[in-house]
C-alpha positions in Angstrom: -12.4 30.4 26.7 -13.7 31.1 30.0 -11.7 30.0 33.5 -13.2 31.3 36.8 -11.0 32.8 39.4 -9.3 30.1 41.9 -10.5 27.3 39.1 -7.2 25.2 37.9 -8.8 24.7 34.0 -11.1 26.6 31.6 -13.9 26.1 29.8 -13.0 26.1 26.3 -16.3 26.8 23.4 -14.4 26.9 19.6 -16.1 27.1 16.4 -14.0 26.3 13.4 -13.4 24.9 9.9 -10.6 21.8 9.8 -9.0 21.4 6.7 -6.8 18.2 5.6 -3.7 20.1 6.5 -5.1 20.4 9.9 -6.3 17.2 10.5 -2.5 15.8 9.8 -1.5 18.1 12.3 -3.6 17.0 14.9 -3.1 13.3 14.8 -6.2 12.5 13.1 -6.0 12.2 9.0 -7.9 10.1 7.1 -6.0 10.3 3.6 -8.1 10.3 1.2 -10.7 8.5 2.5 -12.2 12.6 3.5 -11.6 15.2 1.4 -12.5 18.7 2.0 -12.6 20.8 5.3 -15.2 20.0 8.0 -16.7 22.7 10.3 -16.8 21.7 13.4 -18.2 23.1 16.6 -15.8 21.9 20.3 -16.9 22.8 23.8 -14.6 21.0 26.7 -11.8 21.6 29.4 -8.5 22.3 28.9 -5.6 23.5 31.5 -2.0 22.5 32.7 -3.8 20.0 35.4 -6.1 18.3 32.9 -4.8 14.8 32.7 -6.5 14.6 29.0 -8.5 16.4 26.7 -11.3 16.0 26.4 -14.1 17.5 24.0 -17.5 17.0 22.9 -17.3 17.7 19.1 -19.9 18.3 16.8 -18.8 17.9 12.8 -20.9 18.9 9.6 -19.9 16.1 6.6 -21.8 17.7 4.5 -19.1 19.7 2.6 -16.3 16.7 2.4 -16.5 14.0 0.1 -16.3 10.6 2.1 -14.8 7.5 -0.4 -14.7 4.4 2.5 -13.9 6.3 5.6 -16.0 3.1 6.5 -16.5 0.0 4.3 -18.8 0.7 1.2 -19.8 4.4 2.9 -19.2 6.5 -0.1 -20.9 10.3 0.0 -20.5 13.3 -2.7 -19.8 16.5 -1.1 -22.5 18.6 -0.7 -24.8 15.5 0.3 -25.7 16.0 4.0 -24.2 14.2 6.9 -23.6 15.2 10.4 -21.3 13.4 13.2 -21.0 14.1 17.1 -18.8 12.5 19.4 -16.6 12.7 22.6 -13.0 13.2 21.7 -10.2 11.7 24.2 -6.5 12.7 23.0 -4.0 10.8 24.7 -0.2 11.6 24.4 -0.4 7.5 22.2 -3.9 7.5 20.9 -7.0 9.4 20.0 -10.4 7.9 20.9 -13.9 8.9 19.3 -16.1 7.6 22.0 -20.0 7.9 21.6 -19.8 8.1 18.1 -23.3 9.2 16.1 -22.9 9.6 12.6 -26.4 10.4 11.0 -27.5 11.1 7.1 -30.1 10.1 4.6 -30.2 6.7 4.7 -27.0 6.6 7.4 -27.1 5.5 10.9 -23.6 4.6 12.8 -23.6 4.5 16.1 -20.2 3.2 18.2 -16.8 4.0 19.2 -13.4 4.1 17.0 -9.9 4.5 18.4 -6.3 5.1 16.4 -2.8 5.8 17.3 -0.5 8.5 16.7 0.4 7.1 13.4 -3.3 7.5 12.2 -3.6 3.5 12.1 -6.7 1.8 13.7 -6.2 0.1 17.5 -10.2 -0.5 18.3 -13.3 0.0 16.2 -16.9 -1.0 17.6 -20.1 -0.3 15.7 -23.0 -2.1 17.5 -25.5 -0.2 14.7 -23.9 0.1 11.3 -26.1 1.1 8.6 -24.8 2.5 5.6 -28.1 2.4 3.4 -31.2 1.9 4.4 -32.6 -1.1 5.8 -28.8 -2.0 6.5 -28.8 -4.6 9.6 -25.2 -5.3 10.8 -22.2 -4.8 13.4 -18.9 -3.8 13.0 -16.2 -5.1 15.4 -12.2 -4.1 14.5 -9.0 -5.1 17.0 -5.6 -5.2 16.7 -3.7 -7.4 18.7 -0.9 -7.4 20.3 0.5 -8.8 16.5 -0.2 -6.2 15.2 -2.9 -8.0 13.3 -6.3 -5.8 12.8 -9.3 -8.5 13.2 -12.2 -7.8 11.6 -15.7 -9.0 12.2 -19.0 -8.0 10.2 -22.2 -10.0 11.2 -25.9 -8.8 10.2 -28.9 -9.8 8.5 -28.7 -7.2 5.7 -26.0 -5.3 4.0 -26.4 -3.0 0.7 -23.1 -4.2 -0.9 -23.7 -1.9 -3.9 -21.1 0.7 -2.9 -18.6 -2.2 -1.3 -19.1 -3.7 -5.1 -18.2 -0.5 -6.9 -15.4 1.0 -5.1 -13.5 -3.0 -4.9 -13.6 -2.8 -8.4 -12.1 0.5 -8.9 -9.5 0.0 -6.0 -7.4 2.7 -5.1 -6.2 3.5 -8.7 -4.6 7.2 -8.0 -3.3 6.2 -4.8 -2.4 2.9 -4.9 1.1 2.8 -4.2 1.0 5.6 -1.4 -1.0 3.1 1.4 0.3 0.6 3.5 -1.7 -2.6 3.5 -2.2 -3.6 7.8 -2.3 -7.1 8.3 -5.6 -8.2 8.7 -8.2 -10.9 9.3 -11.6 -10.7 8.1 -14.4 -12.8 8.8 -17.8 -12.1 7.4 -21.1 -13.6 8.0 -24.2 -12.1 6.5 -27.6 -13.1 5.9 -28.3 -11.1 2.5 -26.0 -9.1 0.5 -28.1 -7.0 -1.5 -26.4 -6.5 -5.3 -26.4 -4.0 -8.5 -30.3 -5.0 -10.6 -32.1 -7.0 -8.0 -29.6 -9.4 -7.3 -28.9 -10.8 -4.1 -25.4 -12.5 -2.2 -27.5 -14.9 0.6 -25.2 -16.5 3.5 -22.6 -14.9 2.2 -19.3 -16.5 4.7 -16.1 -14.7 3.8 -12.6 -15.1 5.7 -9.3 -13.8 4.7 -6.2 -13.8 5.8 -4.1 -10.8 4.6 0.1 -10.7 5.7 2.9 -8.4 4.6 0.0 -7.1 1.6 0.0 -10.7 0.2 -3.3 -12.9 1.0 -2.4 -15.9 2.8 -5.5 -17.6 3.3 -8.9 -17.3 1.2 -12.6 -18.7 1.4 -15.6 -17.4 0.6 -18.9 -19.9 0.3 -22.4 -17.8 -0.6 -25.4 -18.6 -3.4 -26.5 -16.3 -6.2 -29.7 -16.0 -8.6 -31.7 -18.8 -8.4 -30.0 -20.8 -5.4 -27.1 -21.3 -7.5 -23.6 -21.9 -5.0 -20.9 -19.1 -5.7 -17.8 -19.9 -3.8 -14.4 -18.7 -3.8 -10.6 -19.9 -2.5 -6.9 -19.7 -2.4 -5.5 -22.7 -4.3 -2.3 -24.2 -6.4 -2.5 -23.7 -9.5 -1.6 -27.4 -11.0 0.4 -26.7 -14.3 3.3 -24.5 -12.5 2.1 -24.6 -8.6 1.6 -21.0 -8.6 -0.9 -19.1 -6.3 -4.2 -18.1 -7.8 -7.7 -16.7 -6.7 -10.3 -18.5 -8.3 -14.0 -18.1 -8.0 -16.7 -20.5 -9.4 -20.4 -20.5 -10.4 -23.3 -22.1 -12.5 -25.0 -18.6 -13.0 -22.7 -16.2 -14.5 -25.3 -13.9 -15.6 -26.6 -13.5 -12.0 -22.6 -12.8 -10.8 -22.8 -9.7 -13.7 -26.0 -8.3 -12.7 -24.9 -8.6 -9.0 -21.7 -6.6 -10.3 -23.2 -4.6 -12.3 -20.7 -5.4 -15.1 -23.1 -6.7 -18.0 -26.9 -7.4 -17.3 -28.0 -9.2 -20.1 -26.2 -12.9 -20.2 -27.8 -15.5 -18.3 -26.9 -18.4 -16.9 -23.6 -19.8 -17.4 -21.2 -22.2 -15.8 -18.4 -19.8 -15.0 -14.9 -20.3 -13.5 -11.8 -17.1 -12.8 -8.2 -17.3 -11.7 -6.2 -14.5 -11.5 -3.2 -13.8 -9.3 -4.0 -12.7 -5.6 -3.6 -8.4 -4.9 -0.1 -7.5 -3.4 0.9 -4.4 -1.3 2.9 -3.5 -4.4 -0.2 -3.2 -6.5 1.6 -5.5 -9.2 -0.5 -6.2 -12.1 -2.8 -9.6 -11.7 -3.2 -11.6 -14.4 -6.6 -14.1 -14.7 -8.3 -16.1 -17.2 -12.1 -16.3 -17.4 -14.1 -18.9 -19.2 -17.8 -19.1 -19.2 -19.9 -21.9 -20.8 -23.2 -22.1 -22.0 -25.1 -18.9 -21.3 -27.8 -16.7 -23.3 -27.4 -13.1 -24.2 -31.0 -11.5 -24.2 -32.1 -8.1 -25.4 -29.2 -6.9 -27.3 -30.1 -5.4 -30.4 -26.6 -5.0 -31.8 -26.1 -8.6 -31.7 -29.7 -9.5 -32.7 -29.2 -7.9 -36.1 -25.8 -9.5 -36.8 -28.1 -13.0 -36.9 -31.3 -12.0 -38.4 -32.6 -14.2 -40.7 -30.5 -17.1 -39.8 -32.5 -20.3 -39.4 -33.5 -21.3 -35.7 -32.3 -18.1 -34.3 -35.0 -17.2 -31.2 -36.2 -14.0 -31.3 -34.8 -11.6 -28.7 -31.7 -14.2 -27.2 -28.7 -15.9 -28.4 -27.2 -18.6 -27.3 -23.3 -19.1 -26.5 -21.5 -22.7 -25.9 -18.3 -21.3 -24.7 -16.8 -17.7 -24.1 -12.7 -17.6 -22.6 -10.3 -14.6 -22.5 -7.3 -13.6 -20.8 -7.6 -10.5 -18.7 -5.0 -8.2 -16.6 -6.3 -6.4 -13.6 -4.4 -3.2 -12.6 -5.2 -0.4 -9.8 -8.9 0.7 -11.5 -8.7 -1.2 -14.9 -8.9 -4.4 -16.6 -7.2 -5.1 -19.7 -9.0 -8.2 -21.6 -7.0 -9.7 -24.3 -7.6 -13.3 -27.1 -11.4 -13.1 -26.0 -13.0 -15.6 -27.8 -17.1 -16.5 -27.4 -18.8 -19.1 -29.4 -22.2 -20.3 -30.6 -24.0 -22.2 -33.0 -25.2 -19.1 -34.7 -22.4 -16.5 -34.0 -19.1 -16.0 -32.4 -17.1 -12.8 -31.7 -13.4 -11.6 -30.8 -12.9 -9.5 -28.0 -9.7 -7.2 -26.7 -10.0 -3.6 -24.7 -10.3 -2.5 -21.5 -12.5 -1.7 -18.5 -11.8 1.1 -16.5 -13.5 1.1 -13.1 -12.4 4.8 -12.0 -14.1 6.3 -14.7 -17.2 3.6 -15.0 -17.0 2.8 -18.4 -15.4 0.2 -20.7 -14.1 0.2 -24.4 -14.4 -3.1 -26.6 -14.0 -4.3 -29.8 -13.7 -7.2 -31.9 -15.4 -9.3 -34.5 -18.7 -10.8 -35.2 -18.9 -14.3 -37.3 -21.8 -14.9 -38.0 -22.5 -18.7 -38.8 -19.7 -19.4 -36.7 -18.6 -23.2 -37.3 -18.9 -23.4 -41.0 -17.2 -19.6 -41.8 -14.5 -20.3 -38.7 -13.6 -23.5 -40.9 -12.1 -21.8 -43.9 -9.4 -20.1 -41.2 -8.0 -23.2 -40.6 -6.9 -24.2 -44.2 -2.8 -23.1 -44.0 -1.7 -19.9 -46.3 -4.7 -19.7 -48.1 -6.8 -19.9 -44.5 -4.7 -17.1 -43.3 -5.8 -14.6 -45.7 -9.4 -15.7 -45.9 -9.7 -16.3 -42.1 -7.4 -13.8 -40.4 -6.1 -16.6 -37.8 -8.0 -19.3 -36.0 -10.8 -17.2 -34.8 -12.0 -14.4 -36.7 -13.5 -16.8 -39.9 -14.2 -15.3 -43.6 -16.9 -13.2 -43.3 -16.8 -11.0 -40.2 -18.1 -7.6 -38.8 -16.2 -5.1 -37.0 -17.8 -3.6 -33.7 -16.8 -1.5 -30.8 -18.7 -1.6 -27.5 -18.2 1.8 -25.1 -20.1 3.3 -22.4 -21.1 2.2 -18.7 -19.9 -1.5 -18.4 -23.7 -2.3 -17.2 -25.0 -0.6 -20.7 -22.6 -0.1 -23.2 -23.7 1.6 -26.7 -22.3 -1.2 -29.9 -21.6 0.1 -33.1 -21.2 -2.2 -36.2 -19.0 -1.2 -39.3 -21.2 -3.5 -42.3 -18.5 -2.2 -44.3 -15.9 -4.6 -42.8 -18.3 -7.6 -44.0 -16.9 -7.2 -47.2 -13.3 -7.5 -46.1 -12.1 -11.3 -45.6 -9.2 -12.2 -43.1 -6.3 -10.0 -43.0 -7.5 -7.1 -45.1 -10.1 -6.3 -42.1 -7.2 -5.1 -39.9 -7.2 -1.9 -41.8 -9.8 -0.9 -41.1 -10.3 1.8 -38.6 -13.1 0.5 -36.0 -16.0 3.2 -35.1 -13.7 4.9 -32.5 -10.3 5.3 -30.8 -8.9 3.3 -27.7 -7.0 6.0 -24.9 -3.3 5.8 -25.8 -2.5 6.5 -22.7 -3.3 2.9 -21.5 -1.4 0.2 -23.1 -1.6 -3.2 -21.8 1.8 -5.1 -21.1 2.9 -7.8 -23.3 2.6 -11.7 -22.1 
């Protein structure tokens, strides 16, 4: 710190390392959204007749790990990143003007101011590029309301990371944030997905007050030119509020999410209940119809020799199971899917967090005719199991990445009819730690 002789401030040059427990102090914490300590290098005036302070600040990312600090910008640490800006500190706000935030594949150029409180007032980002080739603009407000508008426009946007971390939510911290109010309104020429698929005039609005969604609408196509849309409705049987999401290329929507990568087609409709501020579990049903599974070999050798089967696909008329969605994991329950050549039970759960998922259920091979001898009372109980799992069946358990998971067949269970087959152990063992609630 250097302050000439008759001069009223000083000239202040700081090198220094910030960690989380400073950044709290000084008005400026991000939560979790950065976690590690930034170095950061400060020169600027300070001095009891400088209105402000102001600093030019330099900041090395590459140390912290960055998990949103902007939508979809996720970065390991150790991955380098560099940001410089102006720093105004008010006695209400903080305000990051001239903001440069450069990496591989990152360009952000723009402006970002929050209160005291750490909450957002003003956000602009006339160059937002997260990934390259990335061609949007990111303009935040928050009125007078208290309501933070949100508007994203642009050509291009890699949604890959946006994907990934919706899906896992906040699951270790769920409970600790406070959802802002908040309208969003997206327009964007081409979303770009998980294997080569694409979101094109993707339009998006939400309406988001006291952490419950009051208004919902998203219109967009998928795959082939195929309409993927999305609203806020009634459901009819009981009038209560659901989410629900429809497509005629399912297969497309699971590539684009990265969830499974070999169905295709598929007319597919979800409801499930809207996300609250209280993180409450969300409970949906999915049901898919006619779609083909290509390239599993698992599921290939449960039908060989069966008369008409195509080499290398199989088709499904109908698949339907209940799901629950909690913060990072999905519990799916009474899966059923169904074809003219094989059918399958499904129950287990995704988790998001980690990035892999844990299924299992029975094959039926022949489905129709073996299915038939579950529905003869008593004596069907025994042979069939219940209403879905037939007389002959095959035990498997699906676990890895949801995008590739690794199936395993137990033969022996073939020779097990109906109830008897529930003894026996499957390939693996579900985490006990994770138990569904009951209906």
């Amino acid at each position: 710190m250097r302050q000439q002789k008759g001069e009223p401030d000083a000239e202040l040059k700081l090198q220094a390392i910030i960690d989380e427990a400073a950044r709290r102090r000084l008005a400026i914490d991000f939560g979790t959204s950065v976690t590690g300590a930034i170095p950061i290098k400060v020169n600027g005036r300070i001095g009891n007749n400088v209105r402000d302070d102001h600093m030019n600040v330099e900041a090395d990312l590459t140390p912290v790990k960055i998990d949103n600090l902007l939508p979809g910008w996720l970065k390991p640490a150790g991955k380098a990143a560099r940001a410089t800006y102006s720093l105004l500190k008010t006695d209400k706000t903080v305000r990051f003007d001239n903001l440069s935030i450069d990496g591989p594949n990152t360009s952000v150029r723009g402006s970002v101011e929050i209160d005291n409180g750490g909450e957002i007032v003003s956000a602009n980002f006339p160059v937002f590029s997260l990934s390259d080739g990335d061609k949007v603009t990111l303009k935040v407000d928050r009125g007078g309301d208290s309501v933070l508008r949100v508007v994203m426009r642009g050509d291009v946007y890699d949604g890959r990371n946006f994907i990934k971390a919706s899906l896992a939510g906040d699951g270790q911290n769920a409970a600790k944030h406070k959802q802002s109010d908040v309208d969003l309104d997206i327009k964007i020429g081409t979303v770009a997905g998980h294997n080569g698929e694409t979101l094109r005039g993707l339009d998006l609005r939400m309406a988001r007050r006291g952490g419950h969604i009051r208004s919902f609408a998203m219109t967009s196509k998928i795959g082939r030119d195929t309409a993927l849309s999305g609203d806020l409705r009634l459901r009819a049987r009981d009038n209560h509020q659901v989410i629900y999401f429809e497509t005629e290329d399912a297969g497309a929507l699971f590539r684009l999410t990265d969830m499974y990568p070999r169905m295709f087609g598929g007319q597919m409709w979800v409801a499930m209940d809207p996300p609250t501020q209280e993180q409450t579990p969300q409970v949906g049903y999915l049901h898919i119809g006619n779609f083909v599974v290509r390239g599993e070999p698992a599921l290939e050798r449960v039908i060989s020799g069966a008369p008409g089967a195509a080499k290398g696909s199989v088709e499904f008329s109908e698949l339907h199971s209940d799901f629950t969605r909690f913060p990072g994991k999905m519990a799916i329950r009474d899966g059923v899917v169904r074809g003219p050549l094989v059918g399958a039970t499904i129950e287990g759960q995704i988790d998001y967090l980690k990035d892999e998922v844990h299924l299992r259920g029975t094959f039926v091979p022949f489905y129709g005719l073996n299915n038939m001898f579950g529905k003869i009372p008593i004596f069907g109980l025994f042979l069939g199991g219940g209403s879905n799992e037939g007389l002959l069946g095959i035990t498997y358990e699906a676990v890895g990445r949801p995008s590739a998971p690794r199936i395993t067949v137990n033969p022996v269970s073939a020779i097990a009819p109906g109830l008897l087959r529930k003894f026996i152990p499957s390939p693996g063992s579900f985490d006990s730690n994770f138990i569904p609630p009951q209906r």
